[in-house]
C-alpha positions in Angstrom: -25.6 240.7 228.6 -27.5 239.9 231.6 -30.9 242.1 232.8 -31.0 243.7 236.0 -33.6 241.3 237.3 -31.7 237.7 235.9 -29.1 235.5 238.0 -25.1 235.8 237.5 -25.1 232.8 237.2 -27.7 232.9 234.2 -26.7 232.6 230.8 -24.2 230.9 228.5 -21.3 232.1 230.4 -21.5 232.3 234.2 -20.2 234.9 236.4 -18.0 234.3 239.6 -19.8 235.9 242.9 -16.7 239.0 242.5 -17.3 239.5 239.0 -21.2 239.3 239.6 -20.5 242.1 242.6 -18.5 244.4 240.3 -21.1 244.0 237.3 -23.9 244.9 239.9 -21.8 247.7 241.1 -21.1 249.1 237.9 -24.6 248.6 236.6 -26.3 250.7 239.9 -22.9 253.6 240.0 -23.1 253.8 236.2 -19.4 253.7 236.0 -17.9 252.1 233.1 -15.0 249.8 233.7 -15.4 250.0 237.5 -13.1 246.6 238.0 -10.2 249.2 236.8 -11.0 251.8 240.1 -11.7 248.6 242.4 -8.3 247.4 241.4 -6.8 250.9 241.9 -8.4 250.9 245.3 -7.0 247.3 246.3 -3.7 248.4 245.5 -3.3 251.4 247.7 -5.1 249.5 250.3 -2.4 246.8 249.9 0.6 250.0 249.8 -1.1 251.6 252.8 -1.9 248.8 255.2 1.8 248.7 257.1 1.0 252.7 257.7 -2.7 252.4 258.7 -1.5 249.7 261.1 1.7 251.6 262.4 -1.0 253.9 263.4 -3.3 251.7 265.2 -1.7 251.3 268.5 -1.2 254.9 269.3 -4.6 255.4 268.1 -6.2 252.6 270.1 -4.0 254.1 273.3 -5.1 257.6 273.1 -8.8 256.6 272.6 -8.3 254.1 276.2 -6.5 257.3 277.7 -9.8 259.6 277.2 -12.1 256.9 278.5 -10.3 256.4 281.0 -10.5 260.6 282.1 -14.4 259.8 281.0 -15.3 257.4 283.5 -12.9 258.9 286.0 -15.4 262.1 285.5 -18.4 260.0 285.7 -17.4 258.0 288.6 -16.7 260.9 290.4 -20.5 262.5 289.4 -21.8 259.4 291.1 -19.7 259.3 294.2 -19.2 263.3 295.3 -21.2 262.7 298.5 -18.8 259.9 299.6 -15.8 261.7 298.8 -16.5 263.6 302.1 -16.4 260.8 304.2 -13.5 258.4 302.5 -10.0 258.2 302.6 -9.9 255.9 299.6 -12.5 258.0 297.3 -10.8 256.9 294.1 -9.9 253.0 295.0 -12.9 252.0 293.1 -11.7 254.1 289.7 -8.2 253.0 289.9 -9.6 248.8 290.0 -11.8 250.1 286.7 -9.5 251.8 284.6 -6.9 248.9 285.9 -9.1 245.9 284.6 -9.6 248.2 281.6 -5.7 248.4 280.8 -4.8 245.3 281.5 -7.7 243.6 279.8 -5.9 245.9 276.4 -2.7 244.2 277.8 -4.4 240.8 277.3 -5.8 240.9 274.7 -3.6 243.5 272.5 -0.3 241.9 273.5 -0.8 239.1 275.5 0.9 241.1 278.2 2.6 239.0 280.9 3.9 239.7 284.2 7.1 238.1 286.1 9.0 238.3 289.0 6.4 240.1 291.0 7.8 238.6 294.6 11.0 240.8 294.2 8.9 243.5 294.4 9.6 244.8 297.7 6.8 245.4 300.6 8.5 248.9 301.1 10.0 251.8 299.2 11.1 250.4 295.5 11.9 251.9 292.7 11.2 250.5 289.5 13.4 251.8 286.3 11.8 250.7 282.5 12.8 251.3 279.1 10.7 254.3 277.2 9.6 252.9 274.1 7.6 255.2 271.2 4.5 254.5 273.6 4.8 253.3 277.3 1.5 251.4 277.6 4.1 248.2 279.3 4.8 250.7 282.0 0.7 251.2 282.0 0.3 247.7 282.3 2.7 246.8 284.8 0.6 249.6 287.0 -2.5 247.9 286.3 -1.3 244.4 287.1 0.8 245.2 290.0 -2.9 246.7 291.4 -4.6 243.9 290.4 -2.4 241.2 291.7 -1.0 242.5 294.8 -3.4 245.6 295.6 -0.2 247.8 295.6 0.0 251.6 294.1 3.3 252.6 291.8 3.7 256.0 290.8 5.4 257.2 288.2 7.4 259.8 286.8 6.4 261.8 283.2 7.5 264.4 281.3 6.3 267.9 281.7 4.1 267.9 278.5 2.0 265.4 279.9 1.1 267.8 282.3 -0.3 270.0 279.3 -2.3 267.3 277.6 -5.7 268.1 277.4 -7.9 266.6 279.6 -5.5 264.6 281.8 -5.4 266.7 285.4 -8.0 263.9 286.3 -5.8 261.0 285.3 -2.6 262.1 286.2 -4.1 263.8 290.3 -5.6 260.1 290.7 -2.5 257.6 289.6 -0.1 260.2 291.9 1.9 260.6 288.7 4.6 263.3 289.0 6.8 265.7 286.8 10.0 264.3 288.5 12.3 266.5 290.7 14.8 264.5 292.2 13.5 266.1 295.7 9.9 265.1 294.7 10.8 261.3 293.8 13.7 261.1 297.1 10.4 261.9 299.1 8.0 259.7 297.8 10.1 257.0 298.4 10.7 257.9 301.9 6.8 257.6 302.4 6.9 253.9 301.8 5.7 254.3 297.6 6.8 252.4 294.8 8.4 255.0 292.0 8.4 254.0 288.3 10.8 255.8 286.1 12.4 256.2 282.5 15.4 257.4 282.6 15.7 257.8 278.7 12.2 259.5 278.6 10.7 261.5 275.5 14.4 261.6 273.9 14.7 257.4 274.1 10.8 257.1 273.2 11.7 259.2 269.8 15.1 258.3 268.9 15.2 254.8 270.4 15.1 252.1 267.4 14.6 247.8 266.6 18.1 247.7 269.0 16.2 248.5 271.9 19.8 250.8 272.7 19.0 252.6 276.2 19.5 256.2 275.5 20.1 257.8 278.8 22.4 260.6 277.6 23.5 263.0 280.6 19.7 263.1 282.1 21.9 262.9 285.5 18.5 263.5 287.6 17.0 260.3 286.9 19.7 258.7 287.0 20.9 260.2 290.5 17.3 258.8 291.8 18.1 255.0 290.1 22.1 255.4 292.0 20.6 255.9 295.2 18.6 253.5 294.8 21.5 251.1 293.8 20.2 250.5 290.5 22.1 250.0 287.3 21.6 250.8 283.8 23.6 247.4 283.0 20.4 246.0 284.9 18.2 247.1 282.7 20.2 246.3 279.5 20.6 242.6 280.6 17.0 242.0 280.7 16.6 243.4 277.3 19.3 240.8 276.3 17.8 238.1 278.0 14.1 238.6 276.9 13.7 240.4 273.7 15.0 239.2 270.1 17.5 241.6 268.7 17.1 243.4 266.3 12.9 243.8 267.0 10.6 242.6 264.4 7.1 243.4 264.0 6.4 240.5 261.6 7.9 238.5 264.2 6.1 240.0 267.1 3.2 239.3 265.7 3.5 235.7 265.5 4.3 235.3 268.7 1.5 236.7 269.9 -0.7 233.9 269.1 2.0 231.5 271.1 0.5 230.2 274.1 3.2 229.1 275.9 4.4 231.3 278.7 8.1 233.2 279.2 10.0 231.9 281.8 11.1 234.3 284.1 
């Protein structure tokens, strides 16, 4: 046995640096067989990781959402008096929370963007796929204002209107609930629209096929026909670009590529 006060590595026999840990443990807990509970406690650690890490992301994004409505607040403390004499009051929040979002993009996903010049200079409309969160959409709004100094707004589902906290967010970015009349007439003022056809139901039924789930949301999908967009569009560049079926394993290696996508 080995005092309190003597090395592991003392004696006739000596101890690794874990099994010295879990000897000092159990010597200052008072635990008998601790190694048993520490093994317990790896195990579920092992059986819980994939869940803890499913939950990450969303967790991450809700945290960026509210410090995003944070400094909105704050920036707007420290800039009331020139709100009464500026057209562009919010110009310098919208370049913040858009190096904040796309620096997530960066570094989270290594987000990329392509095809940026057929953007056009006037009216556009932009239609994505809703995945179970839609940070791309977020940082394709970021980029597009950080590379070409352009505005998109975007069209969201009523609840998001009944979030907590997010008047702030939602009154500065121009986002909308989406009436066709509503999304007709900002594009008629010159505005790039982002929409999701699919929405909430594609976000939450949607799976590692990446199928578009449009159903009969005959709205959205009015706005995209006048606008002489296709569905088959969209599901070609899902084809072209991303592996089918999705893999997170996989995704994750690739992440740490540094060779860029062709376009």
């Amino acid at each position: 046995m080995i005092g309190g006060n003597e090395s592991c590595t003392a004696g006739p026999i000596p101890m690794s640096y874990l099994t010295c840990l879990t000897y000092i443990l159990g010597e200052w807990t008072g635990v008998e067989h601790i190694e048993d509970y520490l093994s317990y406690a790896v195990y579920l650690l092992w059986l819980l990781f994939p869940l803890a890490v499913v939950f990450l992301l969303p967790g991450v994004v809700i945290i960026l959402f509210y410090t995003s409505i944070l400094l909105l607040h704050i920036y707007k403390r420290k800039n009331e008096l020139k709100e009464a004499y500026s057209n562009d009051f919010w110009d310098g929040a919208k370049q913040m929370l858009a190096t904040l979002w796309d620096g997530h993009g960066r570094i989270w996903h290594g987000y990329e963007l392509h095809g940026v010049k057929n953007i056009p200079e006037g009216p556009g409309l932009i239609v994505f796929y809703h995945g179970a969160t839609p940070t791309d959409c977020i940082y394709f709004i970021a980029r597009l204002l950080i590379e070409r100094k352009r505005i998109c707004h975007v069209v969201a589902d009523h609840f998001v209107f009944r979030l907590p906290g997010f008047k702030i967010l939602l009154d500065v970015h121009g986002v909308m609930h989406g009436p066709k009349e509503e999304c007709v007439s900002a594009l008629k003022k010159g505005c790039l629209l982002a929409i999701a056809p699919g929405g909430v139901r594609e976000a939450l039924f949607s799976d590692e096929m990446y199928t578009i789930i449009w159903g009969n949301r005959k709205g959205f999908a009015q706005v995209a026909i006048d606008a002489k967009v296709t569905k088959a569009a969209l599901q070609a560049l899902i084809e072209k670009h991303q592996k089918i079926p999705g893999n997170i394993f996989r995704a994750l290696m690739e992440r740490f590529q540094t060779q860029k996508k062709d376009d």
